[in-house]
Every structure is written in structure tokens, then in C-alpha cells.
ZATOR-934793 format. One record per residue: residue in three letters; x, y, z of N, C-alpha, C in turn. Coordinates in steps of 0.05 Angstrom, whole numbers, padded with zeros to 5 digits, always signed. Last residue first. Layout:
<gugus>
ALAXYZXYZXYZ
...
</gugus>
This chain:
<gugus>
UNK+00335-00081-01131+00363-00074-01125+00354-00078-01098
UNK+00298-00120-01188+00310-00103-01166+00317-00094-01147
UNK+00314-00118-01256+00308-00121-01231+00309-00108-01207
UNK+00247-00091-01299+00281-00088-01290+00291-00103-01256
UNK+00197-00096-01295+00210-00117-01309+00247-00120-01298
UNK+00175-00047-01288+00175-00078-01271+00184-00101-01270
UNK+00190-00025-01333+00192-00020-01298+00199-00038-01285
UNK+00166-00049-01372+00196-00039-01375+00206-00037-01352
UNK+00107-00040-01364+00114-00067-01364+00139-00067-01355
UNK+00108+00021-01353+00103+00015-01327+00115-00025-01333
UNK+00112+00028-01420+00132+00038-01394+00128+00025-01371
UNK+00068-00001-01434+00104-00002-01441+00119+00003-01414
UNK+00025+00033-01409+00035-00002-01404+00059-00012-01412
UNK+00038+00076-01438+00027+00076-01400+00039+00050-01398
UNK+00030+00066-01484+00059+00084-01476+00056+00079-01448
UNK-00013+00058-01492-00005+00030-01497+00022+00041-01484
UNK-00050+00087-01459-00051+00064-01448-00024+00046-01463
UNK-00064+00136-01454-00044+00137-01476-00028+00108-01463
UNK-00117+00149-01435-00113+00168-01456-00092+00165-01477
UNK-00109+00117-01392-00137+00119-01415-00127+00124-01436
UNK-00063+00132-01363-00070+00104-01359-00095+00102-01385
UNK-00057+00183-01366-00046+00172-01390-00055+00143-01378
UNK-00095+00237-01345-00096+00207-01347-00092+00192-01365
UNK-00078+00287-01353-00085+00274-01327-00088+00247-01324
UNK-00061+00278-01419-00072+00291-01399-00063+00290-01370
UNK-00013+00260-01470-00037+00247-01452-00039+00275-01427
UNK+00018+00278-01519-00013+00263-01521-00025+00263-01497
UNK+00071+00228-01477+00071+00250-01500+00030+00245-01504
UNK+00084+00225-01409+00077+00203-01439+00064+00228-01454
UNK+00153+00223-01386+00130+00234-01395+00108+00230-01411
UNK+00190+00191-01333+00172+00195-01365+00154+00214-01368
UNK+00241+00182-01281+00213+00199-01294+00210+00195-01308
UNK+00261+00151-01223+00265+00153-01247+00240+00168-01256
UNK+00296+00139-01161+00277+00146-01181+00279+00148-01211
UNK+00322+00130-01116+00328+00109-01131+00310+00113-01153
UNK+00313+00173-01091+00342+00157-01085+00346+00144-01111
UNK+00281+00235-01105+00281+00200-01093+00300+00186-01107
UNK+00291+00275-01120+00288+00276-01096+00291+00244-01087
UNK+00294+00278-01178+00320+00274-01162+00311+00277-01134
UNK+00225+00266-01181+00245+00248-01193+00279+00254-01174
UNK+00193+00315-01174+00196+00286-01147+00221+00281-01149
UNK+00188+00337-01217+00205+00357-01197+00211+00335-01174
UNK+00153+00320-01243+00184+00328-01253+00203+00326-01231
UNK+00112+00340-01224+00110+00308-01220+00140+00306-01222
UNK+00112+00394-01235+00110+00386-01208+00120+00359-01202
UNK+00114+00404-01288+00140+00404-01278+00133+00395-01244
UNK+00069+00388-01307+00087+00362-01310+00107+00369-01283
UNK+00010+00403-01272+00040+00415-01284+00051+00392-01278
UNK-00035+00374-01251-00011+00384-01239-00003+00384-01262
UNK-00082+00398-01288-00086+00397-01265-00064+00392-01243
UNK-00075+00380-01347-00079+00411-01344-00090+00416-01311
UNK-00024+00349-01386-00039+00349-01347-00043+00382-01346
UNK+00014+00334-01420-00009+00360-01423-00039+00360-01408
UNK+00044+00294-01409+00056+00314-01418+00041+00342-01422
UNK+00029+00259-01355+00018+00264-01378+00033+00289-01386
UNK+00082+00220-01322+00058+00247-01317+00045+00245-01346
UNK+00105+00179-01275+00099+00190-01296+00084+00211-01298
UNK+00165+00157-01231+00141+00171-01233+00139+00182-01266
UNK+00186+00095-01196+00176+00111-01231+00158+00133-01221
UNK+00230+00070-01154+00209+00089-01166+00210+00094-01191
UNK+00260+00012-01123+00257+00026-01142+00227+00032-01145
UNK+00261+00040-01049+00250+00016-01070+00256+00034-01095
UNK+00264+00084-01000+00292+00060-01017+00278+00042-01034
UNK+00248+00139-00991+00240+00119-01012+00263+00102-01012
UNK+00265+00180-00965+00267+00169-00949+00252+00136-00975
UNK+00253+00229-00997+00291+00216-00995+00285+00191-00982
UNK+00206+00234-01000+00211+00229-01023+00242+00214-01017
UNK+00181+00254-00949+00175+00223-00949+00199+00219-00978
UNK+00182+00315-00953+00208+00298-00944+00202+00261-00944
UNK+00137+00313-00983+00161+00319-01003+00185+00311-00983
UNK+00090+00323-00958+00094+00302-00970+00128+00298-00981
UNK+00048+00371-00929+00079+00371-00944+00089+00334-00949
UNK-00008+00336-00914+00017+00353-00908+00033+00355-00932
UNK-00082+00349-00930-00053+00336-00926-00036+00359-00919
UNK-00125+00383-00927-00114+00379-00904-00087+00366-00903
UNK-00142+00380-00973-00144+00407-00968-00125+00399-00954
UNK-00153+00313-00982-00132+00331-00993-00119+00358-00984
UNK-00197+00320-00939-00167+00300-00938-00146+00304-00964
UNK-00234+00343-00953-00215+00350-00933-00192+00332-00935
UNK-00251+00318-01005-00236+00349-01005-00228+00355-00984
UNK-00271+00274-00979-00246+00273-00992-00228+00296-00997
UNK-00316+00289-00967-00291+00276-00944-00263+00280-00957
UNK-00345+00305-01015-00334+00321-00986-00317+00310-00971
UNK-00334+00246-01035-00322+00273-01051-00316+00293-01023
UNK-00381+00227-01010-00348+00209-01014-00327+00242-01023
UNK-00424+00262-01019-00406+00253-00988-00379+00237-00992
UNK-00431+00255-01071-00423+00278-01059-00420+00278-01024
UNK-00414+00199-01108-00435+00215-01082-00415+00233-01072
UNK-00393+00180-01172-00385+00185-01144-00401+00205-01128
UNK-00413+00179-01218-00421+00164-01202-00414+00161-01174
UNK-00392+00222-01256-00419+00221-01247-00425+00199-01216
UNK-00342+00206-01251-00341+00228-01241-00370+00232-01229
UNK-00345+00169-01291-00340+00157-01255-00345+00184-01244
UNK-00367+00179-01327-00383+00171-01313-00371+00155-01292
UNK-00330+00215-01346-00361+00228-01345-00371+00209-01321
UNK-00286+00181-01369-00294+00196-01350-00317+00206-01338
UNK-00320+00146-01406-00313+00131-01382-00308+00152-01355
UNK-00329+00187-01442-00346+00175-01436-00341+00155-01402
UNK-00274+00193-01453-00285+00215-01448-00311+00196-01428
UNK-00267+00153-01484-00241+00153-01463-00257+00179-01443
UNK-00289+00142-01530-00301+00133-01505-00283+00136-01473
UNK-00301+00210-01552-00295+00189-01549-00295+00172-01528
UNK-00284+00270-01563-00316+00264-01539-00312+00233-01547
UNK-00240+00299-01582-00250+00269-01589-00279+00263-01586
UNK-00232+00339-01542-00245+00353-01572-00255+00320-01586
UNK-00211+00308-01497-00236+00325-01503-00250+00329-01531
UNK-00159+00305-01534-00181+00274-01511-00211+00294-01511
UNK-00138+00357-01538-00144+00336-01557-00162+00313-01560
UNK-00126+00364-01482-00155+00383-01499-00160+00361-01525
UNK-00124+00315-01436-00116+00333-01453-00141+00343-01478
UNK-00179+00311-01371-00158+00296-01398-00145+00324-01414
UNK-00183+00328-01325-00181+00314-01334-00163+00307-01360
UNK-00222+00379-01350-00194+00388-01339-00189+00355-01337
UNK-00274+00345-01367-00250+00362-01390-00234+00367-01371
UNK-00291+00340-01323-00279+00312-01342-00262+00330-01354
UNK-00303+00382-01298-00283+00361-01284-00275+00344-01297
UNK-00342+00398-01328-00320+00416-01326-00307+00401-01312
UNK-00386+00365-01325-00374+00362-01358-00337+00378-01350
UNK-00398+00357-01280-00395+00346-01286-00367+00336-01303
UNK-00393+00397-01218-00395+00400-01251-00387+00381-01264
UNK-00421+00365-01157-00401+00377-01181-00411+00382-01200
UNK-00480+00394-01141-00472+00376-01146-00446+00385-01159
UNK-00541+00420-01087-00510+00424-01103-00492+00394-01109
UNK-00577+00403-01063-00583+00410-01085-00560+00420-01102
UNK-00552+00399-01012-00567+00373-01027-00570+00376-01055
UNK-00500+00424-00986-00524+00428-00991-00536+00408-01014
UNK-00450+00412-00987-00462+00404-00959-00489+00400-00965
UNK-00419+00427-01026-00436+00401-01034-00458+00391-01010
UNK-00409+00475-00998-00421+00475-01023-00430+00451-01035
UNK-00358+00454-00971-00384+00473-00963-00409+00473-00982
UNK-00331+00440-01015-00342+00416-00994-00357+00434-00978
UNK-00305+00487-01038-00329+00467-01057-00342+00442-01036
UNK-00287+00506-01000-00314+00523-01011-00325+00507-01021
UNK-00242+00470-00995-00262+00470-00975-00291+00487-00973
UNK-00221+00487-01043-00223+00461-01043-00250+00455-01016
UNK-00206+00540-01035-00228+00534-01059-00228+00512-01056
UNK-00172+00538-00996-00188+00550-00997-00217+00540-01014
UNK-00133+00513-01022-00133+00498-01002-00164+00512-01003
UNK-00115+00545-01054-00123+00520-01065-00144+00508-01034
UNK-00085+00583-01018-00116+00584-01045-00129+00568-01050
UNK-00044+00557-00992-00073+00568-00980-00101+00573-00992
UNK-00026+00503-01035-00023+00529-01028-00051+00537-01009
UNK-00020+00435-01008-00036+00451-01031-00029+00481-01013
UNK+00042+00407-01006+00012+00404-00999-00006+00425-01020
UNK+00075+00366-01051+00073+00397-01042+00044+00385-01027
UNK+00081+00312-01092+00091+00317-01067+00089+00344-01037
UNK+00034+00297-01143+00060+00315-01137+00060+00310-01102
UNK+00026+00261-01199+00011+00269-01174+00037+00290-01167
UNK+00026+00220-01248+00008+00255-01249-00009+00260-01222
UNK+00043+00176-01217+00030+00178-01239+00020+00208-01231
UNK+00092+00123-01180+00063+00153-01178+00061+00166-01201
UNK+00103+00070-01152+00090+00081-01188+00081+00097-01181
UNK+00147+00032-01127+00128+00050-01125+00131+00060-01146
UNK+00162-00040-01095+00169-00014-01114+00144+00005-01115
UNK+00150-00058-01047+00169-00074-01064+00184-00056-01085
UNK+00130-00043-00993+00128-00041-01008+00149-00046-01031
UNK+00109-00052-00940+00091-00067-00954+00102-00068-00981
UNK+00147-00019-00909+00154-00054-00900+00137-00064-00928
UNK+00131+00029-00892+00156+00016-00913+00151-00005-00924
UNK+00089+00051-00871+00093+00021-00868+00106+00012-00896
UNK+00086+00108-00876+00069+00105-00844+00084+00067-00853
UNK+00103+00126-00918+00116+00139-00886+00107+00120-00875
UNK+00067+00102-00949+00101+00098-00956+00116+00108-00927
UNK+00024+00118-00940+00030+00095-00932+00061+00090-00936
UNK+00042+00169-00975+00027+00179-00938+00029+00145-00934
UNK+00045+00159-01021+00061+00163-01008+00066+00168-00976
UNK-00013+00138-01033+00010+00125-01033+00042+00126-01017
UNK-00042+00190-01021-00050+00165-01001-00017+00142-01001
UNK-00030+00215-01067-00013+00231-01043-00015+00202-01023
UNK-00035+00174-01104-00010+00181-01104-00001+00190-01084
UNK-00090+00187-01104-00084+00157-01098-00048+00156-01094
UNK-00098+00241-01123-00098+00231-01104-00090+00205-01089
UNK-00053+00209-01178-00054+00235-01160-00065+00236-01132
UNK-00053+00149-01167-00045+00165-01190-00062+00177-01170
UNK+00006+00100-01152-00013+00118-01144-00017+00139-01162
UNK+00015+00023-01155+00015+00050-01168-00002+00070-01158
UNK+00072-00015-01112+00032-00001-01116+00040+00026-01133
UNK+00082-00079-01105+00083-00051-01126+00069-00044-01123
UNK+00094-00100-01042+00081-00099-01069+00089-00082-01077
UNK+00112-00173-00998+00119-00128-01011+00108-00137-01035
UNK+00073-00219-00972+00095-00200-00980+00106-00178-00993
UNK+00020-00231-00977+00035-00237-00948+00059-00229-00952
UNK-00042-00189-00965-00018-00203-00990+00004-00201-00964
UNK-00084-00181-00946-00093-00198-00966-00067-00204-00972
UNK-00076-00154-00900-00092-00166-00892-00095-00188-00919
UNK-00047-00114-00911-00034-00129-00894-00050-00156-00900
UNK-00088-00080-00949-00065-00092-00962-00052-00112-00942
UNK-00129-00068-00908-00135-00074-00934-00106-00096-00942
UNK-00096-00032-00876-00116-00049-00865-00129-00072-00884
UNK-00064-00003-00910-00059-00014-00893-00063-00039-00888
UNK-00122+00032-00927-00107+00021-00944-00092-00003-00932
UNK-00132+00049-00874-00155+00042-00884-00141+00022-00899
UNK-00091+00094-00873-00095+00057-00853-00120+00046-00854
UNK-00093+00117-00905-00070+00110-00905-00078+00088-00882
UNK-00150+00154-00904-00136+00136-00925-00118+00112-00923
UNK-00119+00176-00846-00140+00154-00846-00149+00143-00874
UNK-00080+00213-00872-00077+00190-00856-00093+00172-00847
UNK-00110+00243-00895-00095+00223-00907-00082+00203-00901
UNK-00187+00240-00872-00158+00254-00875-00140+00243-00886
UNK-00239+00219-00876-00230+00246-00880-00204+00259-00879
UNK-00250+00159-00896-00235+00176-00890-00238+00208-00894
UNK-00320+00136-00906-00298+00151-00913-00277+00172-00897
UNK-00350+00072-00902-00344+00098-00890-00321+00115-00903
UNK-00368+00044-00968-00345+00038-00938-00351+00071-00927
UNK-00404+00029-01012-00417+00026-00982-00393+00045-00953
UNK-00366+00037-01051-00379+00060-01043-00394+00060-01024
UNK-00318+00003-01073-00322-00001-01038-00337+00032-01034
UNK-00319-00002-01128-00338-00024-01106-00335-00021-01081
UNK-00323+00076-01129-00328+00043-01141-00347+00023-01131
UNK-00312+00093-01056-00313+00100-01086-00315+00065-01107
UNK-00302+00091-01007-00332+00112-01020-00328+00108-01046
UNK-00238+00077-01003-00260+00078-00990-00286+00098-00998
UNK-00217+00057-01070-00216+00070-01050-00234+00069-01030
UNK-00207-00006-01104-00228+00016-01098-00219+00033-01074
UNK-00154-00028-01141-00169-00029-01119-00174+00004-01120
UNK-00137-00079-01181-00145-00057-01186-00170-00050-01160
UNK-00074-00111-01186-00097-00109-01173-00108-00080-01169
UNK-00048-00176-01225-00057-00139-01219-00081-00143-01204
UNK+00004-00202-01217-00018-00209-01210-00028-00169-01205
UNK+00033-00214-01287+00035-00197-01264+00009-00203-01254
UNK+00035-00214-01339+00057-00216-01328+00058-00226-01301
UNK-00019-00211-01362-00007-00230-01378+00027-00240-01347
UNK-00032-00158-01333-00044-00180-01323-00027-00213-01342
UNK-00025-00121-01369-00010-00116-01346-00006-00154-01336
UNK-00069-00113-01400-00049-00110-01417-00027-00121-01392
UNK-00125-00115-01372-00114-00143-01392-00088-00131-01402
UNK-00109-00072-01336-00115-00100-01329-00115-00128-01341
UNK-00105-00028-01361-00078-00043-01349-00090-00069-01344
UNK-00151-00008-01375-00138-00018-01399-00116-00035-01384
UNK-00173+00010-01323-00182-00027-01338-00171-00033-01367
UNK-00168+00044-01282-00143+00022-01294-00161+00002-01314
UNK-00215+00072-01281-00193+00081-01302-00166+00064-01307
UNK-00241+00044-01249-00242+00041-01276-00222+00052-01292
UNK-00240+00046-01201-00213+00033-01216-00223+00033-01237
UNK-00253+00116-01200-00254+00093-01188-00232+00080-01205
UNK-00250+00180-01186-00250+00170-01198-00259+00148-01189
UNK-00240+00252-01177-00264+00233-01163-00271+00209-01178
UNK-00184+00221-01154-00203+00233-01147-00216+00254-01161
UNK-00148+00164-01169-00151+00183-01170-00176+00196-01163
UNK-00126+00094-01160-00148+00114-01172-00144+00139-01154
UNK-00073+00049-01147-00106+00064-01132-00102+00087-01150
UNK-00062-00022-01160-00067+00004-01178-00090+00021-01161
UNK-00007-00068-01145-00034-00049-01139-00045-00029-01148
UNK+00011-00127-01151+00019-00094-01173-00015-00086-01177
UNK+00041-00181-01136+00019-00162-01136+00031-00135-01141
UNK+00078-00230-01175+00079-00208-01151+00057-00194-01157
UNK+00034-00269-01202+00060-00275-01196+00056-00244-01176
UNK-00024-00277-01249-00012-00293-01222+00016-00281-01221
UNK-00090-00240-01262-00064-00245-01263-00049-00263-01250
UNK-00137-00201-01230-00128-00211-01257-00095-00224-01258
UNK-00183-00166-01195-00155-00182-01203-00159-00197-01218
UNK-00212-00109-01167-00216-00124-01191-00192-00142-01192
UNK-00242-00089-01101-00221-00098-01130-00230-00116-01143
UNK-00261-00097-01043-00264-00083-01062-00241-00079-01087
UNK-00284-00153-01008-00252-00144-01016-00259-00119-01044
UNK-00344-00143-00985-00325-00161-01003-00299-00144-01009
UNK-00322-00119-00915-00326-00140-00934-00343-00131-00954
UNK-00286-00073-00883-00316-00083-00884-00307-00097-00908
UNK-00229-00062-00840-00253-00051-00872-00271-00071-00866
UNK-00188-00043-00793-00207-00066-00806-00221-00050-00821
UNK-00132-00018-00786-00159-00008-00786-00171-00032-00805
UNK-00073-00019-00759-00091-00029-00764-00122-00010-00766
UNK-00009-00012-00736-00025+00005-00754-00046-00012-00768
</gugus>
């Protein structure tokens, strides 16, 4: 399972001892890990990596499906670290996580999915996801900016317009509407995900934001007795993105994680 990437290594690192991978969400970059990076980084070699089209790897061609995510990623991770890692996945970066969790056990030491879920998407969804990639086809059509940050965070984070807001805005802004179209097929298009969940033997965390107005806690909820060796939080306050929104409860918990040994 190989797929070569293109050069400079797209990430940010920080840190020395086991690698503890952080992939971003859609239409995000690693910015949204950069509170983990000095809070994480004291313990742990962190690594805050770009998706293909997005961040520092917005030159890379883009997967269109999850499985070409998934050996893109692969192709990336074999290639830099010579033994099992922690990787955290937050929602999209969560379904990619778990779609590498099928496709190459072998990389992985423990697993972090964060306000993502397991289901593929209903036919509706599925629907309105491939209207909006019809709809960027055209040059003069762009996301909504302001309406993708606010679902994003909790209403509280919003009503702030603070810098937690500000950071959103502008990965959302900064991502090309070709990285995005690829990408809405490769969500539209994933599979059912939810039998990969028994088949997890590493210790799991999954967290959510307690007021994720994009998956329902009870979705992320709902992983936890599926996987062998899982565990759940909720972080109280936080949205779609408690990595920003509720960084010091995000970094407790995920430190507490990693810290336990393991089995």
C-alpha cells in the first residue's frame, strides 16, 4: 500500500519521544492543532500534519475518495516514522483515520477520534454534499464563509467573535475550492465505517464537543462500546472544535490518554 507524495514533508513538529499525529478536519488545516503543539509537545513528539490540498500541502493533488486519503496518508506516515503511532482524527480527518485503520493496522499504537462518527452519510446528506461540489464547479461560486465558521464552533464561541473565531474564518477562507470539491466526494462517497470499530485492538479515545452543532455528540457516543478497548469524553463549552474552543480540557484529557499505559 504505497502512494508517494511530493516534497517538503507537509507538518509542523515539535517535541521528542513517540509520534502523536494530529489530521484536521474539513475545510480546515493544522492550524487548528496549534494550541496542542506547545501544550502536547513538552511530552511527546507532535505532529501536526496537512492533508493533501490543504495548509502546507495545498500544492499536493487531491484525493477524491477515502481510500485515496488513506494511501496518500500511508505513503506519508511509512515513509517518515519507523514504528506505531498515535494518530488523532478530527471528523473528516477521523473518517481518513479510520479508513487507514482498515487498510494498515500495523502503523498504529493508539487512536484519538474527535467529533467524527462512523455512519456513512444518509442519501440527503449525501445529496446536498455533491450539489455543493456542483456548485463550486462554477468559478464564481464560493463557500459561505461566515455560515461554515459559525456551524463550526458552539454558539457561545460565535457570540465571542474572538480569536478562536478568527482562526476559523481563515482556514475556511484559505482553502481552494478544488481541494474542497474533491473532498465533498470523498466524504459523499465514503463507506459505512462502523464495522472497522470491533476490529480496533489499540487503546481508543474518542471525544466530542458537548455542543457540536455538525455531528451530534450522540453519534461520536455511539463509537465508544463498539471498540474493544475504547473510551469517551465530552468536553463541556466546546463545539466542533474543542481542540480551540476548550484546549486546556482537550489537552488534559488527550495528555491523561497517552499517558496510561499500554496494553
Amino acid at each position: 500500500m504505497t502512494d508517494p507524495s511530493p516534497t517538503p514533508w507537509p507538518a509542523l513538529e515539535r517535541g521528542e519521544g513517540a509520534p502523536v499525529v494530529f489530521l484536521h478536519g474539513y475545510p480546515l488545516s493544522h492550524a487548528m492543532w496549534q494550541p496542542q503543539l506547545e501544550a502536547l509537545s513538552r511530552d511527546h513528539h507532535v505532529v501536526l500534519l496537512d492533508l493533501p490540498g490543504y495548509g502546507l500541502a495545498a500544492e499536493w493533488p487531491v484525493p477524491n475518495t477515502l481510500a485515496g486519503f488513506s494511501r496518500h496518508l500511508y505513503g506519508m506516515l511509512a515513509s517518515r516514522f519507523a514504528g506505531p503511532l498515535a494518530l488523532v482524527g478530527h471528523s473528516f480527518g477521523g473518517y481518513v483515520a479510520l479508513q487507514l485503520y482498515h487498510d494498515a493496522p500495523e502503523l498504529f499504537s493508539a487512536l484519538i477520534l474527535t467529533n467524527t462518527r462512523s455512519e456513512a452519510d444518509t442519501p440527503e446528506a449525501r445529496a446536498q454534499r455533491l450539489a455543493t461540489a456542483g456548485q463550486l464547479e462554477d468559478p464564481t461560486h464560493h463557500l459561505d464563509v461566515e455560515a461554515i465558521t459559525r456551524s463550526l464552533v458552539a454558539p457561545a464561541t460565535w457570540a465571542r467573535r474572538g480569536p478562536v473565531v478568527e482562526t476559523v474564518r481563515s482556514m475556511v477562507r484559505e482553502t481552494r475550492s478544488s481541494t474542497v470539491i474533491a473532498s465533498l466526494h470523498a466524504i459523499a462517497d465514503r463507506p459505512d465505517l462502523t464495522p472497522v470499530l470491533s476490529t480496533v485492538h489499540v487503546p481508543t479515545l474518542v471525544l466530542w464537543g458537548a455542543e457540536d452543532q455538525l455531528i451530534p455528540p450522540a453519534r461520536s457516543q455511539s463509537m465508544v462500546p463498539r471498540i474493544p478497548n475504547g473510551r469517551g469524553v465530552s468536553i463541556p463549552g466546546a463545539g466542533h472544535l474543542p481542540s480551540l474552543e476548550a484546549p486546556e480540557s482537550f489537552d488534559r484529557t488527550l495528555n491523561e490518554f497517552l499517558a496510561r499505559p499500554k496494553r
